[in-house]
C-alpha positions in Angstrom: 27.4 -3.5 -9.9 27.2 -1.6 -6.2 30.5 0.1 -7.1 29.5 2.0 -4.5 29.4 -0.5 -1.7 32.8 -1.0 0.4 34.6 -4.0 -0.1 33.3 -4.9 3.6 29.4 -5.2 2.1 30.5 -7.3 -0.8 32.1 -9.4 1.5 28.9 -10.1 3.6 26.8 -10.2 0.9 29.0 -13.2 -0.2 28.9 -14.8 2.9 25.1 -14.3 3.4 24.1 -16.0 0.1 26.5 -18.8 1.0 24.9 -19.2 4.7 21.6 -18.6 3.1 21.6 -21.2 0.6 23.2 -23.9 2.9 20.3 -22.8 5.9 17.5 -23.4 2.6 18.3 -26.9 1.8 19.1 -28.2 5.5 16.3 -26.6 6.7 14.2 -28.6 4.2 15.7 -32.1 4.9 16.6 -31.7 8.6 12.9 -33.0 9.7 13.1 -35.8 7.3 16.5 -37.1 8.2 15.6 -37.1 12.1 12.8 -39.5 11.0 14.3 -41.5 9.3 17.5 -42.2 11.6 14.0 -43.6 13.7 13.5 -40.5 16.2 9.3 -40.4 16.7 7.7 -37.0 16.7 8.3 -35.5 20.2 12.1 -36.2 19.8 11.9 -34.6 16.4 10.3 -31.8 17.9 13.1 -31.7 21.1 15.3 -31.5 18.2 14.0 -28.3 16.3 13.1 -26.7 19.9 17.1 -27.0 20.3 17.9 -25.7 16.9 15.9 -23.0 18.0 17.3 -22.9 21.3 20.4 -22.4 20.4 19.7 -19.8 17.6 18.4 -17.2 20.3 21.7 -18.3 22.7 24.0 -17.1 20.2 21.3 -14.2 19.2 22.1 -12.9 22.7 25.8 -13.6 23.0 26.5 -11.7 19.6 24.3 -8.5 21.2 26.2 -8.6 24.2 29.9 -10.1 23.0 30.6 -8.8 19.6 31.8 -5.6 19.5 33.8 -6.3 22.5 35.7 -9.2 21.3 35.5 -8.7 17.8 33.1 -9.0 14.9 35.1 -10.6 12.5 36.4 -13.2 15.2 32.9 -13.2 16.5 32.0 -14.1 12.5 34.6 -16.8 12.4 33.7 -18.2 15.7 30.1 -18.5 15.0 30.8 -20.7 11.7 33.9 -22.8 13.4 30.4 -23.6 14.9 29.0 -24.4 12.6 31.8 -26.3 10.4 31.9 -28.9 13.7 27.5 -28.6 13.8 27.9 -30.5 10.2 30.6 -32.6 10.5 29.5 -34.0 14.1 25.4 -34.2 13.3 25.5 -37.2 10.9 27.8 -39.0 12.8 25.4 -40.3 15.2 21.3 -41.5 15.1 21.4 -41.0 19.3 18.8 -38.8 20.1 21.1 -36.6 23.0 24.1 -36.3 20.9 22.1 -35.0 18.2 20.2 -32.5 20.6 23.6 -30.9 21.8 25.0 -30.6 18.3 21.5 -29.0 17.1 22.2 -26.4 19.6 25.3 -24.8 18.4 25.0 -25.9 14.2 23.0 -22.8 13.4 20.8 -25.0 11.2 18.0 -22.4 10.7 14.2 -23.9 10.6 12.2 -21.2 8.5 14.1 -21.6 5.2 15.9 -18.2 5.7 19.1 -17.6 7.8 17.8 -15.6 10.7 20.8 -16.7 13.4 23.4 -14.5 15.1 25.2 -13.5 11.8 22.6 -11.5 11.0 22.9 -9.2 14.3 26.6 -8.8 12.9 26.1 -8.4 9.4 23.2 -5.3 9.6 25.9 -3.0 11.6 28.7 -3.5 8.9 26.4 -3.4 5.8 25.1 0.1 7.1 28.5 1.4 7.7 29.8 0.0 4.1 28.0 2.8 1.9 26.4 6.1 2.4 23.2 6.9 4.4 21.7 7.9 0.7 22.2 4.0 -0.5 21.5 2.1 2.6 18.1 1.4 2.3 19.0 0.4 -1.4 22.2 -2.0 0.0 19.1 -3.4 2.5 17.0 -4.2 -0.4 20.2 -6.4 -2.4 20.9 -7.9 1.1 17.1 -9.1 1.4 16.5 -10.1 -2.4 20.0 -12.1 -2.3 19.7 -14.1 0.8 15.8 -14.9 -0.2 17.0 -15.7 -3.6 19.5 -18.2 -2.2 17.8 -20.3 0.4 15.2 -20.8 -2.4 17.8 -22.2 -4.3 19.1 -24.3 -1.3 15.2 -25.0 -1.1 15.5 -26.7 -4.3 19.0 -28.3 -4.0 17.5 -30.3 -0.8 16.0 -32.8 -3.5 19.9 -33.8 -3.8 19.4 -36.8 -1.5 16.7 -38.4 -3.6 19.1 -38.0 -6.5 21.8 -39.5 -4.7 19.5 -42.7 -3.9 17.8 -42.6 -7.3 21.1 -42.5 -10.0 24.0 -43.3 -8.0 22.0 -45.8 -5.6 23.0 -44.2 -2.4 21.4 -45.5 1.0 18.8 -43.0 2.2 20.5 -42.4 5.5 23.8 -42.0 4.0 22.7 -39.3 1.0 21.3 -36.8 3.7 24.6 -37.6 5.7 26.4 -36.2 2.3 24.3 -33.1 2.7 25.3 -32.2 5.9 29.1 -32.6 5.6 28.4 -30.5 2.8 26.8 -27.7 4.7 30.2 -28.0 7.0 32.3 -27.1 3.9 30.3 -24.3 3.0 31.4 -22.9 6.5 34.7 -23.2 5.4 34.1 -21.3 2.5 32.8 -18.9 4.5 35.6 -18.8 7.2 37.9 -18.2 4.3 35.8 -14.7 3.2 35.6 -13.8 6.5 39.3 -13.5 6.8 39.4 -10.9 4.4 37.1 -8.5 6.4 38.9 -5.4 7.2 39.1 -3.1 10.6 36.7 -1.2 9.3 33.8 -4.0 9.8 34.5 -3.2 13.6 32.5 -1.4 16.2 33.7 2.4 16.2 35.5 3.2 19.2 34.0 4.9 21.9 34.8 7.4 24.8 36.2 5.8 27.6 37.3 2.4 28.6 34.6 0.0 27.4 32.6 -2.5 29.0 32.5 -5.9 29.2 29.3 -6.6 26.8 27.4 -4.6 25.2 24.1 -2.9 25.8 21.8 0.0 24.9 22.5 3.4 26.2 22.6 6.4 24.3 20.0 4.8 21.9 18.0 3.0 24.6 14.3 4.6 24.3 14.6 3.6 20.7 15.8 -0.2 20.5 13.9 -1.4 23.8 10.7 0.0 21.5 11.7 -1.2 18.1 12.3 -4.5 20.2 8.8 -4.3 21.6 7.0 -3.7 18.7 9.1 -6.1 16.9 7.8 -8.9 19.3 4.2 -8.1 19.1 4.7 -8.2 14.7 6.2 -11.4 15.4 3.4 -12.6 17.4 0.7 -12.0 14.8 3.2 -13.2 12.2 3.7 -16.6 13.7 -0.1 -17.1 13.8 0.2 -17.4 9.6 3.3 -18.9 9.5 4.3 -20.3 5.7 3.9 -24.1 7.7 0.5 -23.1 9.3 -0.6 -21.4 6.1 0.0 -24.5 3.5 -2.2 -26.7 6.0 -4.8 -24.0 5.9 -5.2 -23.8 2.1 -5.1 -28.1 2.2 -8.2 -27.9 4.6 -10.1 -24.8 3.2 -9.9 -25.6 -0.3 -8.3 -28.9 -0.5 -5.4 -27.4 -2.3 -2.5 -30.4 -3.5 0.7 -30.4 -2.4 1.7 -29.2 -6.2 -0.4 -26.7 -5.8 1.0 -25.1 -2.9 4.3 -25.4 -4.0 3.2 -23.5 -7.0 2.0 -21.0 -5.0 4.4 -20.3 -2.1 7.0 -20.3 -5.1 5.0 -17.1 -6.2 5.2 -15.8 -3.1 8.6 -16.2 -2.5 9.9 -14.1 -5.4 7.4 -11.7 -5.1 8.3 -11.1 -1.7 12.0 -11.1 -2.8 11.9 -8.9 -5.5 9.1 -6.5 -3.6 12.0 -5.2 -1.8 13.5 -2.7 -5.1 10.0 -1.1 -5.0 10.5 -0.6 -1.8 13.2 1.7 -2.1 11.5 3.1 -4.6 8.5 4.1 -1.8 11.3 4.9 0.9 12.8 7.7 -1.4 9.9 9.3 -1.7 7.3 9.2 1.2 10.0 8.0 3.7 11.4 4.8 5.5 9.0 4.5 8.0 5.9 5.9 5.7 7.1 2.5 3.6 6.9 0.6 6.5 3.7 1.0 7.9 1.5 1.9 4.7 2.6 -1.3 2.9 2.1 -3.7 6.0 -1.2 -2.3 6.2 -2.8 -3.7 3.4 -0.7 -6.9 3.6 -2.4 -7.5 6.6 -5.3 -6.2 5.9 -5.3 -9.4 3.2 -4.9 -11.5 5.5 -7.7 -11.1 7.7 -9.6 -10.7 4.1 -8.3 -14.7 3.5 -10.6 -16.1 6.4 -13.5 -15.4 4.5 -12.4 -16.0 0.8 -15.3 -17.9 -1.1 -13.3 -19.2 -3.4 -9.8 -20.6 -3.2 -7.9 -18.6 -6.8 -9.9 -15.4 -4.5 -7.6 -16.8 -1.6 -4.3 -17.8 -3.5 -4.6 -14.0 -5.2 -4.9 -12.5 -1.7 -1.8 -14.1 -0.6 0.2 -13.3 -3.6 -0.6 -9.8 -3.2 -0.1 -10.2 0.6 3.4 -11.6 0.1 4.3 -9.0 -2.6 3.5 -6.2 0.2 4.2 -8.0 3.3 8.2 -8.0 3.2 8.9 -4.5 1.9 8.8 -3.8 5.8 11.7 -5.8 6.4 14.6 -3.9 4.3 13.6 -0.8 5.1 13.1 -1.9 8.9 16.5 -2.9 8.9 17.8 0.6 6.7 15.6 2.4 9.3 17.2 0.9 12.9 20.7 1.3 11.9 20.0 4.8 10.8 18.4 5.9 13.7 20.9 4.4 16.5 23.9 5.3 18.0 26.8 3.5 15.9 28.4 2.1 18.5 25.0 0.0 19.7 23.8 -1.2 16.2 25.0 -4.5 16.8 22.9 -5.1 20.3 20.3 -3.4 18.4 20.4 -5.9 15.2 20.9 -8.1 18.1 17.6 -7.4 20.4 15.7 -6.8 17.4 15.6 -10.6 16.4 15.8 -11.9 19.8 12.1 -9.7 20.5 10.6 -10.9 17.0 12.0 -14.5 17.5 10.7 -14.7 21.3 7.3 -13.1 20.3 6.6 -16.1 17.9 7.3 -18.9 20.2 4.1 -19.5 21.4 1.9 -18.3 18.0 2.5 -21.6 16.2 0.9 -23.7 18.9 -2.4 -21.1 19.6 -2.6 -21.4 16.1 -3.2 -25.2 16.4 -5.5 -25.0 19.1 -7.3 -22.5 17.1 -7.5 -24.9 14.1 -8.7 -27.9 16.7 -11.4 -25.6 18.3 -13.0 -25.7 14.4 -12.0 -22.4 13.9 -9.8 -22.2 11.1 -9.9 -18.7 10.1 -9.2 -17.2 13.5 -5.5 -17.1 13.5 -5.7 -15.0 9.9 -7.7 -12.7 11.9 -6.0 -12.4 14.5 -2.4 -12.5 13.4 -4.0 -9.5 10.8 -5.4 -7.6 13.5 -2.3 -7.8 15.8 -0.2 -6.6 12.9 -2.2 -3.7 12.0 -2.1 -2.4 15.5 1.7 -3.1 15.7 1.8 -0.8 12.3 -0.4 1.9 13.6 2.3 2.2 17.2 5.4 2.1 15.2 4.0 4.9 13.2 2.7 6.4 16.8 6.1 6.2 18.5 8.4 6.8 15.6 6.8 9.5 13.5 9.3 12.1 14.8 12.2 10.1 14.3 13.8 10.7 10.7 17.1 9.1 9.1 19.6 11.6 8.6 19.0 11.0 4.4 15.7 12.0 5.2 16.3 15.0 7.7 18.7 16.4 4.6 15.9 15.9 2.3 13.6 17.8 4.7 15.8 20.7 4.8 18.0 19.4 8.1 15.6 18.9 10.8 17.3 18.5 14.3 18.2 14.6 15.1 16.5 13.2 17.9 18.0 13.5 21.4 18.6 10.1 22.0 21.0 9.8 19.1 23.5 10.7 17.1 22.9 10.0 13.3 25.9 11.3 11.9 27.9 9.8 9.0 29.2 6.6 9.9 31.7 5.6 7.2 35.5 5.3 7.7 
C-alpha cells in the first residue's frame, strides 16, 4: 500500500494519525474536565480562547521559523511541547496555571488536529511522491487523520470506564487521559527521529534569511490566504457545535440522534475525499474545488427552510459528503502551485487566514440565534461560501498544477512560480 510514497510520507502519516487521535479524545473531554476541577463558564471559555491562542502562535512561528531552523527539530520541538502540555495540565485545578499550559499543549478544540504540525507536514507530504499522486497522498492524509480523531472521539468515553469498572475518582480518570496524551507525544518524538534530510526545505540561492516569508510565490499565497479567511468566515457560522444546537431547536432532535447523524457525516466527509481524486483527474484540481463546494453550500442555505427534519438531516449528509472534497485537493493544489522553498509559510498562512477568519463567526452566529433568527447564519455562512468559490475560481482559473499543464499538452507555468519537480 502507497509503495509509491517516500519513506518521509509514511512517516507523517504515522505521526498524524497518532496526533489526530490523541487531539479527538482530549478535545472531547477537555471542557468537561475544566468543569469539573470547579472552573465556571467564562474561565472555561479563557481556557479554550488560550488553547486557541496558542494554536495560531505556533501557526505563525512554524511559517516564519521552520525551514530556517529545521523541520524535523521544529517537529520535535512542537511535541516536547506538547509531552510537558500533558504531563503539567492535570497537575493543577488553578485556573492561571492551567491557562499558560493550554497555551503551548496543542490540545486542538474542533476534534481534528489543525495546529502548527500541519503547516510542516503539507510541504514534506508533497515533496514525498510525484506531482501525478499528490492529490491522491492528500486524499489518504485527509481520510486517515479524520478516521483517527473519530476514533479518539470515541475513546474519550475512557474516563467513565475508568469510574464505572475500576472505580476511579472522576477527576483522577480524566487526569489518566491526559498523561496519556503526553505519551503519545513520545511516540511521536520517536518517529520523528527517523525523518530523513530530505523532509527539509530545499536550499535556496543565496544566504537565507532569518524567517521565512512569501516572495517568489507571493500574489498567490496572500490570495489563497484571503480567500481562505473569507471560507472560514461563512464556515464558522455552521460550525459542527452551532449546527447540533440548531437541529435540537428546529426539530427537537435528541442528543442520540445527533450523534447518529454527525457520525454519518463524518465518514462521509472522510471517505468523500477518494472521489475527489477521482474528479481532480479528470476536470482538474481547482474544477473539483469549486463545483463540489457549490452545491455543499448551496445545501446549506437550502437547510434554513427544511419543512421537515429527515429533509434537513438528508441535506446535511449530502452537504458533508461534498463539503470536504475541497479540502485535499486545496491542499494538493497550494503546494503544487508555490515556489518549493515557501510551501511551508504557505501551509503556514493558509491556516492562520482560515483560523483568524472564524474567530468571530461563532459568536454572530449566537447573536443571530438570540435575535429569533435561527436560520440566518445557514444563509449566510452559504452565501459567503458560494462567493468565496466563485473568486477562487475568478483568480485562479489560469493557474494549473504542473500534472495538469502535462495533461493539457505543457502550458507555460505561471510567472510567479516555479512548478517544477520537487522530489530528491
Amino acid at each position: 500500500m502507497l509503495r509509491w510514497l517516500a519513506p518521509d510520507g509514511r512517516l507523517v502519516l504515522l505521526t498524524s494519525s497518532l496526533r489526530s487521535f490523541s487531539v479527538g479524545f482530549v478535545s472531547v473531554m477537555l471542557g468537561l474536565y475544566l468543569a469539573e476541577t470547579g472552573l465556571d463558564a467564562v474561565r472555561i471559555g479563557a481556557v479554550l480562547a488560550a488553547v486557541l491562542a496558542g494554536s495560531t502562535f505556533f501557526i505563525m512561528l512554524a511559517s516564519l521559523f521552520a525551514d530556517r531552523i529545521g523541520r524535523k527539530r521544529f517537529f520535535i520541538a512542537l511535541t516536547l511541547l506538547t509531552i510537558l502540555g500533558g504531563a503539567l495540565f492535570p497537575l493543577t485545578e488553578s485556573f492561571l496555571p492551567l491557562l499558560l499550559v493550554a497555551g503551548f499543549a496543542g490540545f486542538g478544540l474542533g476534534g481534528a488536529d489543525r495546529g502548527a504540525h500541519g503547516a510542516l507536514e503539507q510541504p514534506i507530504l508533497a515533496r514525498s511522491t510525484l506531482d501525478t499522486n499528490r492529490t491522491t497522498l492528500f486524499a489518504y492524509y485527509h481520510v486517515i487523520r479524520g478516521m483517527s480523531a473519530a476514533l479518539g472521539a470515541l475513546f474519550s468515553s475512557m474516563p467513565v470506564i475508568l469510574e464505572r469498572v475500576l472505580g476511579v475518582e472522576a477527576l483522577d480518570a480524566y487526569r489518566v487521559m491526559f498523561f496519556l496524551y503526553a505519551c503519545v507525544g513520545v511516540l511521536i518524538v520517536l518517529v520523528f527521529t527517523r525523518l530523513s534530510s530530505a523532509a527539509e526545505a530545499p536550499a535556496t540561492e543565496g544566504r537565507r534569511s532569518l524567517f521565512s516569508w512569501p516572495r517568489r510565490s507571493k500574489g498567490i499565497i496572500y490570495r489563497l490566504t484571503a480567500l481562505g479567511a473569507m471560507d472560514s468566515a461563512g464556515d464558522g457560522l455552521m460550525v459542527q457545535t452551532f449546527m447540533a444546537y440548531w437541529f435540537s431547536i428546529r426539530f427537537d432532535l435528541s442528543l442520540e440522534s445527533l450523534a447518529g447523524v454527525f457520525f454519518g457525516v463524518n465518514v462521509l466527509s472522510s471517505l468523500s475525499a477518494f472521489i475527489a481524486v477521482w474528479l481532480a483527474k479528470r476536470i482538474g484540481l481547482l474544477n473539483t474545488m469549486v463545483f463540489t463546494h457549490i452545491p455543499a453550500n448551496l445545501l446549506s442555505i437550502g437547510m434554513a427552510f427544511a419543512p421537515l427534519a429527515w429533509l434537513a438531516v438528508s441535506m446535511m449528509l449530502l452537504r458533508g459528503f461534498l463539503s470536504q472534497m475541497d479540502v485535499p485537493t486545496r491542499q494538493s493544489y497550494t503546494m503544487a502551485v508555490v515556489d518549493p522553498a515557501e510551501q511551508t509559510v504557505a501551509a503556514g498562512l493558509s491556516q492562520l487566514g482560515r483560523q483568524g477568519g472564524q474567530l468571530p463567526s461563532p459568536y454572530i452566529a449566537g447573536q443571530l440565534v438570540a435575535a429569533s433568527l435561527p436560520g440566518a447564519p445557514l444563509i449566510i455562512g452559504g452565501t459567503v461560501k458560494v462567493i468565496y468559490d466563485l473568486l477562487l475560481l475568478h483568480q485562479f482559473r489560469n493557474i494549473r498544477p504542473p500534472e495538469e499543464q502535462a495533461r493539457q499538452g505543457g502550458g507555460a507555468p505561471s510567472d510567479e512560480t516555479d512548478t517544477g519537480d520537487l522530489r530528491q
